[in-house]
VMD Tcl script that builds the backbone (N, CA, C; Angstrom):
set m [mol new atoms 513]
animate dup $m
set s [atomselect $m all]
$s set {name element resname resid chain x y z} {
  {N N UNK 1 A -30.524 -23.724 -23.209}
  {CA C UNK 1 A -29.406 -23.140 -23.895}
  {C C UNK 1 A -29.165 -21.741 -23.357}
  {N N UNK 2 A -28.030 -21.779 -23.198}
  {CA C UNK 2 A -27.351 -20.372 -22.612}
  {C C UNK 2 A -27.202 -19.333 -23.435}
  {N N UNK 3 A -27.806 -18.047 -23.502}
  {CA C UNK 3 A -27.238 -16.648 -24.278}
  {C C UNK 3 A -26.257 -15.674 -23.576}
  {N N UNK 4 A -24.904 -15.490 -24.278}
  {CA C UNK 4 A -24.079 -14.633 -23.756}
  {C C UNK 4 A -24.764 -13.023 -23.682}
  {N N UNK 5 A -24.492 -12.716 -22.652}
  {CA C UNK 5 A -25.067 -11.260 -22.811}
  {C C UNK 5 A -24.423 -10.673 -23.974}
  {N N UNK 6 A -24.973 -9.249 -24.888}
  {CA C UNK 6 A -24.260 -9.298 -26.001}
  {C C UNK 6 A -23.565 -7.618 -25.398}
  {N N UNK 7 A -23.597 -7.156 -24.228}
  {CA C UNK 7 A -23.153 -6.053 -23.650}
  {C C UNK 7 A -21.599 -6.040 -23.470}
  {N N UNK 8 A -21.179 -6.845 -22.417}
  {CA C UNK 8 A -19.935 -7.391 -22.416}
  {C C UNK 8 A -19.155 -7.598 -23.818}
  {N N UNK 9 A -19.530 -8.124 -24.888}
  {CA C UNK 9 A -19.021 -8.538 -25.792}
  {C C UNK 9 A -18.551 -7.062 -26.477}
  {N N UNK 10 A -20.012 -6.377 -26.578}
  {CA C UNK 10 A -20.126 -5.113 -27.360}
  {C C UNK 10 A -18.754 -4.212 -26.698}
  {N N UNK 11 A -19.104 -4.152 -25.111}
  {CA C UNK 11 A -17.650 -3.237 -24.629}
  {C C UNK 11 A -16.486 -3.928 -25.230}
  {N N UNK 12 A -16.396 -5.062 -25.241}
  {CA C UNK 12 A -14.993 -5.672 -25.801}
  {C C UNK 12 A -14.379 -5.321 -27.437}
  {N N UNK 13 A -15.661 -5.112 -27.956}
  {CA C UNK 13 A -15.173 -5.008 -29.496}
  {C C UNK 13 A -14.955 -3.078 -29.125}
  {N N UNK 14 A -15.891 -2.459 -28.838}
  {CA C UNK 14 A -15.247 -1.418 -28.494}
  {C C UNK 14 A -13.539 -0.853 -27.941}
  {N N UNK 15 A -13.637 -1.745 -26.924}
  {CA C UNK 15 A -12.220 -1.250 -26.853}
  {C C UNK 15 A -10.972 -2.380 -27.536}
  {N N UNK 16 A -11.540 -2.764 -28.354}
  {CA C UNK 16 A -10.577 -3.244 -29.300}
  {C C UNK 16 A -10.325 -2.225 -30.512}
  {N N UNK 17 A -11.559 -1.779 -30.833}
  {CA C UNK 17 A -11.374 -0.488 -31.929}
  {C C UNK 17 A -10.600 0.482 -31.582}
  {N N UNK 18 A -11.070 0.838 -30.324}
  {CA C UNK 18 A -9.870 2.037 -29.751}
  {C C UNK 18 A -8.645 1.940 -29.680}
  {N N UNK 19 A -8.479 0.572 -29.569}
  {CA C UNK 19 A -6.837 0.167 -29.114}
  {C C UNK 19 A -6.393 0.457 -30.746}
  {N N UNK 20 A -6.933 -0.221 -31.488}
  {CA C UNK 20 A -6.409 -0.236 -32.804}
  {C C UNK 20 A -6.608 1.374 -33.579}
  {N N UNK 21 A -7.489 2.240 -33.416}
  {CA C UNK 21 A -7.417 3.642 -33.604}
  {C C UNK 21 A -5.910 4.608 -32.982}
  {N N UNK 22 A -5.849 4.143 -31.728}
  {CA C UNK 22 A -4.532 4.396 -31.085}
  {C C UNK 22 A -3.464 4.550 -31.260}
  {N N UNK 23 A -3.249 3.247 -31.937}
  {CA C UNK 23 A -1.733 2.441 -32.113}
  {C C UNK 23 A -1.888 3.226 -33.720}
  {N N UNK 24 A -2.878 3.289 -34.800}
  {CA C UNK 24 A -2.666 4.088 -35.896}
  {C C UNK 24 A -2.562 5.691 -35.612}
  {N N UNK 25 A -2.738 6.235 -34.438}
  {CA C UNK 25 A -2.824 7.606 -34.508}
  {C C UNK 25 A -1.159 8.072 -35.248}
  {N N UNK 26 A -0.642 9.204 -35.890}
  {CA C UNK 26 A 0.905 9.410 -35.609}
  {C C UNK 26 A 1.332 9.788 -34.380}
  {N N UNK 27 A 2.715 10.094 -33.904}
  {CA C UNK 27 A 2.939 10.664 -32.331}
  {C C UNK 27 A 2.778 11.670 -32.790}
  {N N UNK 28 A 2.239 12.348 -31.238}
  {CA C UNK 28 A 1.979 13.788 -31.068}
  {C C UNK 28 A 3.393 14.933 -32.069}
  {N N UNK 29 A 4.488 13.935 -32.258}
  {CA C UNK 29 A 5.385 15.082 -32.648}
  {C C UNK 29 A 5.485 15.057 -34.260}
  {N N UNK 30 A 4.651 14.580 -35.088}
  {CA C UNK 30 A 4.361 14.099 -36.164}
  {C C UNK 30 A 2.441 14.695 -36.500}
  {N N UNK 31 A 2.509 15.896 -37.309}
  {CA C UNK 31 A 1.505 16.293 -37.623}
  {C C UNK 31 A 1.066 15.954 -39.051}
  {N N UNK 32 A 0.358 16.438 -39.643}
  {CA C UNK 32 A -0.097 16.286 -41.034}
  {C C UNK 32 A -1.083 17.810 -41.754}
  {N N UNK 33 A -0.198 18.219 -42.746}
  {CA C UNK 33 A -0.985 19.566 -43.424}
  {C C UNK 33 A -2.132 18.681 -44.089}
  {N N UNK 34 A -2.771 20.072 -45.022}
  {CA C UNK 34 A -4.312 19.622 -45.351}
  {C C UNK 34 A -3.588 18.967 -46.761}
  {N N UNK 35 A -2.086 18.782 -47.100}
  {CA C UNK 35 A -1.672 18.303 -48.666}
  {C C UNK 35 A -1.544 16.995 -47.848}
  {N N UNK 36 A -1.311 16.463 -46.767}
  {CA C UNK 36 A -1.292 15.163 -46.132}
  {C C UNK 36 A 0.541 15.103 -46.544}
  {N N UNK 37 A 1.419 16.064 -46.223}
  {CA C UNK 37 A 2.648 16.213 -46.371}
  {C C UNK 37 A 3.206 15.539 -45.075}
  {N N UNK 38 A 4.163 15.136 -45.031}
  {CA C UNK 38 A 4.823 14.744 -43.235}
  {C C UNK 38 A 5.470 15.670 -42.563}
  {N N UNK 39 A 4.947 16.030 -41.712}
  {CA C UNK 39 A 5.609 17.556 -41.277}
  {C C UNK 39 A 5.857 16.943 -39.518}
  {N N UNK 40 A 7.314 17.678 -39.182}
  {CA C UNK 40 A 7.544 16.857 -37.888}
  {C C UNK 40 A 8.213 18.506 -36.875}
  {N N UNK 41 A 7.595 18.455 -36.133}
  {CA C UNK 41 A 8.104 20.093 -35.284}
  {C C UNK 41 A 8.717 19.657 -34.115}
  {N N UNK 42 A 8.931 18.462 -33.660}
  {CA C UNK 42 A 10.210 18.744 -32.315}
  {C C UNK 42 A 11.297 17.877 -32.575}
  {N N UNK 43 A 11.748 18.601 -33.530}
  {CA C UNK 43 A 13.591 18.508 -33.737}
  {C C UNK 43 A 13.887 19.565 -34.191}
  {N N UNK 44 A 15.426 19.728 -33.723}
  {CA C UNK 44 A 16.113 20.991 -33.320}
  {C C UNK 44 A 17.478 20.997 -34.187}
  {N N UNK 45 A 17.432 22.162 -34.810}
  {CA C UNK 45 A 18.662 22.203 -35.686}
  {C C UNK 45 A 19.786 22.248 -34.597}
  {N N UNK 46 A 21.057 21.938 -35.217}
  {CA C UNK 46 A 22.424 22.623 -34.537}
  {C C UNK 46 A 22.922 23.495 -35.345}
  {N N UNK 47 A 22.867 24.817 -34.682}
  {CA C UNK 47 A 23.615 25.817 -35.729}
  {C C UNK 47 A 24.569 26.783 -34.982}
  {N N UNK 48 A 25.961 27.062 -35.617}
  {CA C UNK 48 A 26.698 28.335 -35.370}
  {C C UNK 48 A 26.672 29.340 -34.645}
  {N N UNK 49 A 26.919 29.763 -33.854}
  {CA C UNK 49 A 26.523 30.962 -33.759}
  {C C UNK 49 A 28.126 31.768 -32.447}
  {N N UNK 50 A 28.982 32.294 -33.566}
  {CA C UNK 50 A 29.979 32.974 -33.702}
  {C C UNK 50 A 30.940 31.316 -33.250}
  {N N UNK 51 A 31.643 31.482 -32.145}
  {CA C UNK 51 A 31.920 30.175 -31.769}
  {C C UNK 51 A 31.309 29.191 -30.978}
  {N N UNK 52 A 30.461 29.382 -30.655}
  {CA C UNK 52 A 29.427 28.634 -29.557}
  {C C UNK 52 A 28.751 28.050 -30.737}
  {N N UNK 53 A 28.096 27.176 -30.310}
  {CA C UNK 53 A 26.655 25.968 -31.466}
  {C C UNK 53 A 25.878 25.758 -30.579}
  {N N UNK 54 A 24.719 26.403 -30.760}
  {CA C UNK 54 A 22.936 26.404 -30.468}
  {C C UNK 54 A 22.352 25.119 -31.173}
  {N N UNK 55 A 21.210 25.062 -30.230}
  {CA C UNK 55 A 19.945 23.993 -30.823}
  {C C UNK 55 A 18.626 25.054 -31.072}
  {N N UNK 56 A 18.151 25.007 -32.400}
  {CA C UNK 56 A 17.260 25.470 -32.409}
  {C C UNK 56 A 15.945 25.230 -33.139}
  {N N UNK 57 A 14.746 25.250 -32.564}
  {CA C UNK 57 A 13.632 24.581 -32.872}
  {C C UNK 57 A 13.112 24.656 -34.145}
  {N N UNK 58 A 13.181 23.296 -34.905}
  {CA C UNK 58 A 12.560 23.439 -36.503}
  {C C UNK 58 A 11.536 22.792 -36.828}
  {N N UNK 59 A 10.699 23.164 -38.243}
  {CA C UNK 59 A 9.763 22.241 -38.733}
  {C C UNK 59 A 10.664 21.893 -40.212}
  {N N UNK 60 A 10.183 20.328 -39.719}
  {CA C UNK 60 A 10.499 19.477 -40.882}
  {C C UNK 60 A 9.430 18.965 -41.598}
  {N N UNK 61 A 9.382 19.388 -43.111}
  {CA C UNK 61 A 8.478 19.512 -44.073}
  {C C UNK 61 A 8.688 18.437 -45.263}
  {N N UNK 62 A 8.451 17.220 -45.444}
  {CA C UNK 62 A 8.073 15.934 -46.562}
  {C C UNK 62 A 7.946 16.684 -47.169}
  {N N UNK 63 A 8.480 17.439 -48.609}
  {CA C UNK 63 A 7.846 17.759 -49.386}
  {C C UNK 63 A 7.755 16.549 -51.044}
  {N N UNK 64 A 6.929 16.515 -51.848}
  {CA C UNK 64 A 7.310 16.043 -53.079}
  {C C UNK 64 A 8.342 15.786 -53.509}
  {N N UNK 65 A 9.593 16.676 -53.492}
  {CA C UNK 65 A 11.162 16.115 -54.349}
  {C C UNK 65 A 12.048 16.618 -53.366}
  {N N UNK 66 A 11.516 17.373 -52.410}
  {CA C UNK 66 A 12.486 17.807 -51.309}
  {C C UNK 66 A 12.153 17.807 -49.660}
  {N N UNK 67 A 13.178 17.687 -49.034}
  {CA C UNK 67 A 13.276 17.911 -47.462}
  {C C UNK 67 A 13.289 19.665 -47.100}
  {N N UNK 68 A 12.235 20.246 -46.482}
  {CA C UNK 68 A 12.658 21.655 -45.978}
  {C C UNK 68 A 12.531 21.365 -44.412}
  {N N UNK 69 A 13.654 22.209 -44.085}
  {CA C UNK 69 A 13.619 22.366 -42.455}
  {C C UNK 69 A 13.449 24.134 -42.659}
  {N N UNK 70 A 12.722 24.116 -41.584}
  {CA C UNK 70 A 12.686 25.677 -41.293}
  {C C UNK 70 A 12.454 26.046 -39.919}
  {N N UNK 71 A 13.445 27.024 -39.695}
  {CA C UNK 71 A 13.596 27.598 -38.303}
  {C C UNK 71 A 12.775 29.158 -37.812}
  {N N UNK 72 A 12.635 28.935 -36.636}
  {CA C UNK 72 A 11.669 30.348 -36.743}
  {C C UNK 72 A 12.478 31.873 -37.799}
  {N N UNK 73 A 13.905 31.687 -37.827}
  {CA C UNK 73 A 14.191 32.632 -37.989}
  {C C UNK 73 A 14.563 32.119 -39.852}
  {N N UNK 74 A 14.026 32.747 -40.309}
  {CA C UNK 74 A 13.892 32.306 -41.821}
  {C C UNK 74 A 15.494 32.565 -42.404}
  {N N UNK 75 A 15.996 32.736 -42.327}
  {CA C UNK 75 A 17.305 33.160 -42.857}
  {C C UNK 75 A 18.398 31.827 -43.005}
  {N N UNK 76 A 18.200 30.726 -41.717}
  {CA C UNK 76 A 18.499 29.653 -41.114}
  {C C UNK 76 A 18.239 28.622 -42.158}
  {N N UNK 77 A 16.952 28.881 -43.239}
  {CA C UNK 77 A 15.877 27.705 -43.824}
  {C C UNK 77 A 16.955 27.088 -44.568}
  {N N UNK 78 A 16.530 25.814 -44.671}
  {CA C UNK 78 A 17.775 24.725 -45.532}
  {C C UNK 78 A 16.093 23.667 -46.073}
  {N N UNK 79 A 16.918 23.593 -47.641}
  {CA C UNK 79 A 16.104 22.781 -48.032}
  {C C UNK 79 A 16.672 21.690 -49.019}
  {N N UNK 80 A 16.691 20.361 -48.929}
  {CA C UNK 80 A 17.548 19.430 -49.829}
  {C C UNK 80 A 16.624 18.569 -50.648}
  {N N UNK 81 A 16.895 18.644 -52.102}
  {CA C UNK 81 A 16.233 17.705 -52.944}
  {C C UNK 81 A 17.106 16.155 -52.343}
  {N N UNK 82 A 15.807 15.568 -52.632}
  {CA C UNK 82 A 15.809 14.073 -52.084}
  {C C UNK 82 A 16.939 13.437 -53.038}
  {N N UNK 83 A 17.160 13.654 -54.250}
  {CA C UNK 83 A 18.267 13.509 -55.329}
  {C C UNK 83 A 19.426 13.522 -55.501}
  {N N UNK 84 A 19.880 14.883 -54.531}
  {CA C UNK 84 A 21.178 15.599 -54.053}
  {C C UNK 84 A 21.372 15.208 -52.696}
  {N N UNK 85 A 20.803 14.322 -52.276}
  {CA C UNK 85 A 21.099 14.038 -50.558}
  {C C UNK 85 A 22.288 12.893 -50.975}
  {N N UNK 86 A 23.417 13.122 -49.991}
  {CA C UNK 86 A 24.680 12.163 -50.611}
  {C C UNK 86 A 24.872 10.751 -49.486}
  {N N UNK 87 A 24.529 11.757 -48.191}
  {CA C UNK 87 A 24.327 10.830 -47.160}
  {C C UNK 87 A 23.503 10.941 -46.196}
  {N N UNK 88 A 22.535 10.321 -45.310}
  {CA C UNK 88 A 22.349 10.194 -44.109}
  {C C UNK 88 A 22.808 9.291 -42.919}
  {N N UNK 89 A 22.462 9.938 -41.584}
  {CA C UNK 89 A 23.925 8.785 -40.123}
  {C C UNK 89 A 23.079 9.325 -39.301}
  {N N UNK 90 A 22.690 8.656 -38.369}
  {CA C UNK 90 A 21.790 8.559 -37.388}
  {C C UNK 90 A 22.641 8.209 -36.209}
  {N N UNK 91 A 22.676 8.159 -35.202}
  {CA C UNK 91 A 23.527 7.970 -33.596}
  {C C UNK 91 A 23.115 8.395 -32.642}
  {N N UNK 92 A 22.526 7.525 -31.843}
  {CA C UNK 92 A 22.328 7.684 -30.378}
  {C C UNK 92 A 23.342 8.215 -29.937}
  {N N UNK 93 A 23.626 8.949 -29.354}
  {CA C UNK 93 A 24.603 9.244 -28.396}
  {C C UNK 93 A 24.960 10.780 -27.895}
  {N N UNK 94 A 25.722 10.971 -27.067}
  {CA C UNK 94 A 25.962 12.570 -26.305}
  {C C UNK 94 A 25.763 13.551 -27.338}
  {N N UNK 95 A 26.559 13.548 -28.323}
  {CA C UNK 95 A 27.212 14.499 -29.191}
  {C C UNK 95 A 26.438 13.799 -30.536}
  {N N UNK 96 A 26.731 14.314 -31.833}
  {CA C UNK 96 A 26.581 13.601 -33.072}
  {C C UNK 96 A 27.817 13.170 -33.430}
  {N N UNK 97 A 28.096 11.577 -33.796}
  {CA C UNK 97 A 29.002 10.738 -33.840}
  {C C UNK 97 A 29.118 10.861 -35.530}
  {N N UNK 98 A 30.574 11.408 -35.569}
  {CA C UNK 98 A 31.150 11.646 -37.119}
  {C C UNK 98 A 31.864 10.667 -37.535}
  {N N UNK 99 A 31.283 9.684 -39.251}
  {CA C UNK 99 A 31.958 8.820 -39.744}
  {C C UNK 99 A 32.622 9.641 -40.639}
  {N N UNK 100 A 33.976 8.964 -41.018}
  {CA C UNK 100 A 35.171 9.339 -42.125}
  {C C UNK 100 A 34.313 9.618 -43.420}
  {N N UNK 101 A 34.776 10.667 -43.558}
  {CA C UNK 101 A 33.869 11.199 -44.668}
  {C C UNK 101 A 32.725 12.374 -44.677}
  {N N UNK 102 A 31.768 12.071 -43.984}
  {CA C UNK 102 A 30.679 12.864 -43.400}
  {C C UNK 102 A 30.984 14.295 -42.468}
  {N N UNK 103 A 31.042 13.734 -41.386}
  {CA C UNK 103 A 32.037 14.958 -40.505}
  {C C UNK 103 A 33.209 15.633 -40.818}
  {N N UNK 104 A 34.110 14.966 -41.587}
  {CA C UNK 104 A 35.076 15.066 -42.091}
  {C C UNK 104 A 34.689 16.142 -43.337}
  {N N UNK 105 A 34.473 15.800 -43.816}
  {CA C UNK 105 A 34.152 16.445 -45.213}
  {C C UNK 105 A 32.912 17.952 -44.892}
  {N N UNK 106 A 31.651 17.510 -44.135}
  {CA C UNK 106 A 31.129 18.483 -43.441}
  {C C UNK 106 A 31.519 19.590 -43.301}
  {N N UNK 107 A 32.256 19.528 -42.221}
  {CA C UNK 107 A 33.167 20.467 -41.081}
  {C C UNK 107 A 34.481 21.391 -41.706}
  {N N UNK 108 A 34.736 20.447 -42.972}
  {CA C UNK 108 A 36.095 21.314 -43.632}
  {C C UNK 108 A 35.110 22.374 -44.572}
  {N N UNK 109 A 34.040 22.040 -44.794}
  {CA C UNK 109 A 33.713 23.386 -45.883}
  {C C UNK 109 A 32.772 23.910 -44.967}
  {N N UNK 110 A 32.471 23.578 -43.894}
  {CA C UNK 110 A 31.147 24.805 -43.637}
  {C C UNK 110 A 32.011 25.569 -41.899}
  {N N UNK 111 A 32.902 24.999 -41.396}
  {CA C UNK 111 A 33.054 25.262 -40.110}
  {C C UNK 111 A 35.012 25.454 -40.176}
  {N N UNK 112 A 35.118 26.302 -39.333}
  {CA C UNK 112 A 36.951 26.099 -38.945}
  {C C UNK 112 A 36.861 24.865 -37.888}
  {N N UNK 113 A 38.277 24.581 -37.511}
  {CA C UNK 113 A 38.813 23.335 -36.899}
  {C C UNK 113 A 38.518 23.538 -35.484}
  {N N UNK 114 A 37.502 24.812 -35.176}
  {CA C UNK 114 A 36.793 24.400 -33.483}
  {C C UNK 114 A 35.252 23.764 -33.855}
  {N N UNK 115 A 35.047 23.564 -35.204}
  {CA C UNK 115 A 34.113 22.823 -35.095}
  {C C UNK 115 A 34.243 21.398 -34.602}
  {N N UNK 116 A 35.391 20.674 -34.984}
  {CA C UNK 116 A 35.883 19.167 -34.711}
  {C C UNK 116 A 36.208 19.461 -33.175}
  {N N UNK 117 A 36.460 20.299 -32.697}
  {CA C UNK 117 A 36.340 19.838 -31.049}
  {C C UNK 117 A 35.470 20.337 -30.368}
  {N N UNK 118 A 34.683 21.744 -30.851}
  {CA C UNK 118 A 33.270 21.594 -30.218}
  {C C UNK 118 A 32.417 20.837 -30.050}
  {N N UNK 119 A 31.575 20.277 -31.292}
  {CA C UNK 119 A 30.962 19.108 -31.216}
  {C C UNK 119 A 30.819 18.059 -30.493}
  {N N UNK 120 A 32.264 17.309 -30.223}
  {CA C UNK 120 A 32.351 16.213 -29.467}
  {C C UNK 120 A 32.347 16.753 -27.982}
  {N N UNK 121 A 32.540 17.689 -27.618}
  {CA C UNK 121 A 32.393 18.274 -25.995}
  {C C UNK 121 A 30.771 17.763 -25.577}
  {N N UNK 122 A 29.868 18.006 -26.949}
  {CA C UNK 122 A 28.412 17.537 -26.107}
  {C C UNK 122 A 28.008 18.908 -25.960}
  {N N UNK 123 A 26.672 18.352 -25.937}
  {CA C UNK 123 A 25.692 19.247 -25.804}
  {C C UNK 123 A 24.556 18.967 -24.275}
  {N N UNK 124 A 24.545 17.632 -24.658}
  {CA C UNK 124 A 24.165 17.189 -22.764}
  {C C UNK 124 A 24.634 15.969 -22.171}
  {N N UNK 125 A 24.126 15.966 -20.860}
  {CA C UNK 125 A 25.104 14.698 -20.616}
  {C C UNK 125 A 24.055 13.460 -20.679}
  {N N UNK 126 A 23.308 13.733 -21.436}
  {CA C UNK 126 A 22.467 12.030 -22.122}
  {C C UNK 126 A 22.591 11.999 -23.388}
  {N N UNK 127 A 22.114 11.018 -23.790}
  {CA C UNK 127 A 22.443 10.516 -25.019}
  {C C UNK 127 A 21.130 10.439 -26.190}
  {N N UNK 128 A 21.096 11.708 -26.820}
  {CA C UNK 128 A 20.168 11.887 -27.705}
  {C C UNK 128 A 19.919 11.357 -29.309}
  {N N UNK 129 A 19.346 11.458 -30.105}
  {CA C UNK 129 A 18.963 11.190 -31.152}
  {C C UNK 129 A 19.320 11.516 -32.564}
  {N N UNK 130 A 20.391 11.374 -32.998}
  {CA C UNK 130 A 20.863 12.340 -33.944}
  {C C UNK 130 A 20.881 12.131 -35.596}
  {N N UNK 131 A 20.702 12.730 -36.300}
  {CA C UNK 131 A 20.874 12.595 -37.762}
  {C C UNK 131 A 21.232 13.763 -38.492}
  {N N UNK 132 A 22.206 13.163 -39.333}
  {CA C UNK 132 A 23.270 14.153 -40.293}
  {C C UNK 132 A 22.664 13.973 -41.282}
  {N N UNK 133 A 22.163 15.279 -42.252}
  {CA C UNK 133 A 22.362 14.957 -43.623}
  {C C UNK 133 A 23.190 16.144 -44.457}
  {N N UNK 134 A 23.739 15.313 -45.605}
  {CA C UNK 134 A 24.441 15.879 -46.456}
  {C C UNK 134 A 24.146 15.569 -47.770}
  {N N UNK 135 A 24.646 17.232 -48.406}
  {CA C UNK 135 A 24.083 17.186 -50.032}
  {C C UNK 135 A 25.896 17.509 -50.291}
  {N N UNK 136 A 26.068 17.610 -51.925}
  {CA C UNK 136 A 27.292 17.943 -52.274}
  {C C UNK 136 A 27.863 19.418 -51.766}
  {N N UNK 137 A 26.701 20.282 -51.592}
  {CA C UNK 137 A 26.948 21.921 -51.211}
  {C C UNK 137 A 26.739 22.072 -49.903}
  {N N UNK 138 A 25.983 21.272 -49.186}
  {CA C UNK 138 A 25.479 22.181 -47.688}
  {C C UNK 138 A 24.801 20.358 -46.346}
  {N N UNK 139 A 25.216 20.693 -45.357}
  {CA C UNK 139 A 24.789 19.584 -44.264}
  {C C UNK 139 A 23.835 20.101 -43.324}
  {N N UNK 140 A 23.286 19.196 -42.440}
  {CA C UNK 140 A 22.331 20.071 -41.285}
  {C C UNK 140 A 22.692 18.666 -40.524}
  {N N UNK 141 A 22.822 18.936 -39.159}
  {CA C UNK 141 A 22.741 18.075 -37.773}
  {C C UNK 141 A 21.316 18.632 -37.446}
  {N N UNK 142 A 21.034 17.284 -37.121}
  {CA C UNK 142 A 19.312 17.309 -36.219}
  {C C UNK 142 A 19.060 16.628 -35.128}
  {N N UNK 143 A 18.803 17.446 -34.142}
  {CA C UNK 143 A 18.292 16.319 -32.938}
  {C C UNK 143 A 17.049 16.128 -33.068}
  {N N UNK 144 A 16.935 14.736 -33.193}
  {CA C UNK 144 A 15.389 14.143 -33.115}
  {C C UNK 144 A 14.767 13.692 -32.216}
  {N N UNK 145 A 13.633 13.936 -31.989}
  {CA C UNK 145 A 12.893 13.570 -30.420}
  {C C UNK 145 A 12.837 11.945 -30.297}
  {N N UNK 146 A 12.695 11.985 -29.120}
  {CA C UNK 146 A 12.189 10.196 -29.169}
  {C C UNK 146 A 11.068 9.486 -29.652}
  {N N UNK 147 A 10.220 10.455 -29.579}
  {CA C UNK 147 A 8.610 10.258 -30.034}
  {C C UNK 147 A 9.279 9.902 -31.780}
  {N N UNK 148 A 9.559 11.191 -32.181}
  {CA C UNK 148 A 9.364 11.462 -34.188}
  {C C UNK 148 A 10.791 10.534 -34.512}
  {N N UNK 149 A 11.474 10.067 -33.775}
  {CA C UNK 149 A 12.694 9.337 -34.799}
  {C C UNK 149 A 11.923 7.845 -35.759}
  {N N UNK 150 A 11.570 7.229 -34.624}
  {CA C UNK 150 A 10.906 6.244 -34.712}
  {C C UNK 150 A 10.174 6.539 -36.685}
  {N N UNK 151 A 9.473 7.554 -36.926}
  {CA C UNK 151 A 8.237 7.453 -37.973}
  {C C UNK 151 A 9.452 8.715 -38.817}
  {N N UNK 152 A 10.212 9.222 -38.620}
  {CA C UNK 152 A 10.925 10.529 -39.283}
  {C C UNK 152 A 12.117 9.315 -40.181}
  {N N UNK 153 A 12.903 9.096 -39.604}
  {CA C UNK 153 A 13.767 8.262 -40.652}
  {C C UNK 153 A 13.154 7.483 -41.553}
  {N N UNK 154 A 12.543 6.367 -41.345}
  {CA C UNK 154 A 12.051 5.662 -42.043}
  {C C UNK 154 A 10.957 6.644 -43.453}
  {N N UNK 155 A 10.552 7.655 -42.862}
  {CA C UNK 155 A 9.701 9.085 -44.127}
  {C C UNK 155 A 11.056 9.576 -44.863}
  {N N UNK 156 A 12.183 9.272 -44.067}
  {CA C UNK 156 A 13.036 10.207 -45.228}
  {C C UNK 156 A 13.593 9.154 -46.003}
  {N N UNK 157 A 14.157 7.711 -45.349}
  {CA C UNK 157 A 14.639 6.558 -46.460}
  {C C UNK 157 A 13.579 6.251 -47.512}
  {N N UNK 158 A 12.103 6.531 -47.397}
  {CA C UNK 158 A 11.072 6.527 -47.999}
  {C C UNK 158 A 11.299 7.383 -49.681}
  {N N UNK 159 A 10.984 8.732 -48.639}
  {CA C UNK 159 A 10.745 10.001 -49.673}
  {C C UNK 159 A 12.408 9.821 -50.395}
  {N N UNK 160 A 13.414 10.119 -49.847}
  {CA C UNK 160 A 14.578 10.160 -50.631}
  {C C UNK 160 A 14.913 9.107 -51.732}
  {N N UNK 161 A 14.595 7.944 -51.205}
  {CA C UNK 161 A 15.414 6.852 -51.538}
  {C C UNK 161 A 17.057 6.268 -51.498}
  {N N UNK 162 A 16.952 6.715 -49.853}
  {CA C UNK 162 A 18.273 6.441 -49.764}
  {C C UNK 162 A 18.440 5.479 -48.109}
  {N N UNK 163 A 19.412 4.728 -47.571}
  {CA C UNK 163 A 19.064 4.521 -46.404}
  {C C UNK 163 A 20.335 5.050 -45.588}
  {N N UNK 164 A 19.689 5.181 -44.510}
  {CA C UNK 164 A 20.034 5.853 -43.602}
  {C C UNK 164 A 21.270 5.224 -42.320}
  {N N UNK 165 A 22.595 5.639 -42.208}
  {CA C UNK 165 A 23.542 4.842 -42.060}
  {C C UNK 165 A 23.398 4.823 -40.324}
  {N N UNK 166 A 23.435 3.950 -39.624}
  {CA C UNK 166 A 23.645 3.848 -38.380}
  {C C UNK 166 A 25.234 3.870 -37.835}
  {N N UNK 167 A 25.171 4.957 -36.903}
  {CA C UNK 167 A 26.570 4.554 -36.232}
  {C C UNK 167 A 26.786 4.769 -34.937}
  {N N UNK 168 A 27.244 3.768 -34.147}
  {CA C UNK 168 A 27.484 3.093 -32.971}
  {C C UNK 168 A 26.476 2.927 -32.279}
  {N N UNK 169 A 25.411 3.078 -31.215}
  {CA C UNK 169 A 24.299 2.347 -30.550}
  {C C UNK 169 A 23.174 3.320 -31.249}
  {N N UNK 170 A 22.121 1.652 -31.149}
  {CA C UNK 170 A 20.713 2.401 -31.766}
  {C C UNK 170 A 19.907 1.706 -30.617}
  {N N UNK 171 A 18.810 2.816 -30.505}
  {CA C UNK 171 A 18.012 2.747 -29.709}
  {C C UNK 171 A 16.421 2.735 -30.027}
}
mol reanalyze $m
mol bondsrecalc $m
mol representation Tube
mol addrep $m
């Protein structure tokens, strides 16, 4: 009678554990505080700035009843109870793709009418990751990395309880 060596086997269950440790790690762009909150640091606000619109680097903070984004420059900070969120829209594409209503409604209380043709000019010439949210008082555009979209939407249809509207290609 034949005995399998039990070495071979042993490396095998080994790197089966690893594989499966792996695939549970979060992505690198998806950290975790010591409250085990979801905190996500490479997505980039779009914000104002006189007539030109900047991208600028935020942390996005899971909190208990609310979403905080915060930008290095504290003044920028936006924070939305999960309650008061009216909509979210997600879109692959150049620019952030505005449905009737959202952009619309957006853009008339927070921006003049070079916001509706800035925007669509683009920001690059690929096609990035985008999500709008809006409360009754205040919106934020976010570019989301490729790594954190994937595990970031699905934490906010989670935490909010709301889902998150797709428009035109998803990736």
């Amino acid at each position: 009678m034949k005995h399998d060596n039990p070495v071979p086997r042993f490396r095998k269950t080994i790197a089966f554990v690893s594989i499966l440790v792996a695939m549970a790690a979060p992505p690198a762009s998806l950290s975790q505080t010591t409250s085990k909150r979801p905190v996500f640091n490479k997505i980039q606000m779009i914000v104002q700035d006189g007539e030109n619109f900047d991208q600028k680097p935020v942390v996005v903070t899971f909190l208990d009843d609310s979403i905080l984004i915060e930008p290095e420059n504290s003044l920028l900070k936006k924070t939305f109870n999960y309650n008061e969120i009216e909509r979210a829209e997600y879109s692959y594409s150049k620019s952030p793709r505005w449905k009737t209503g959202l952009g619309v409604g957006a853009a008339a209380f927070a921006f003049p009418p070079l916001f509706l043709v800035a925007i669509p000019l683009g920001f690059t010439k690929h096609r990035r990751h985008w999500l709008t949210l809006r409360s009754e008082s205040d919106f934020v555009v976010l570019k989301l990395s490729k790594s954190s979209r994937k595990v970031f939407i699905p934490t906010l249809e989670t935490k909010a309880g709301i889902t998150v509207a797709a428009i035109g290609e998803d990736k």
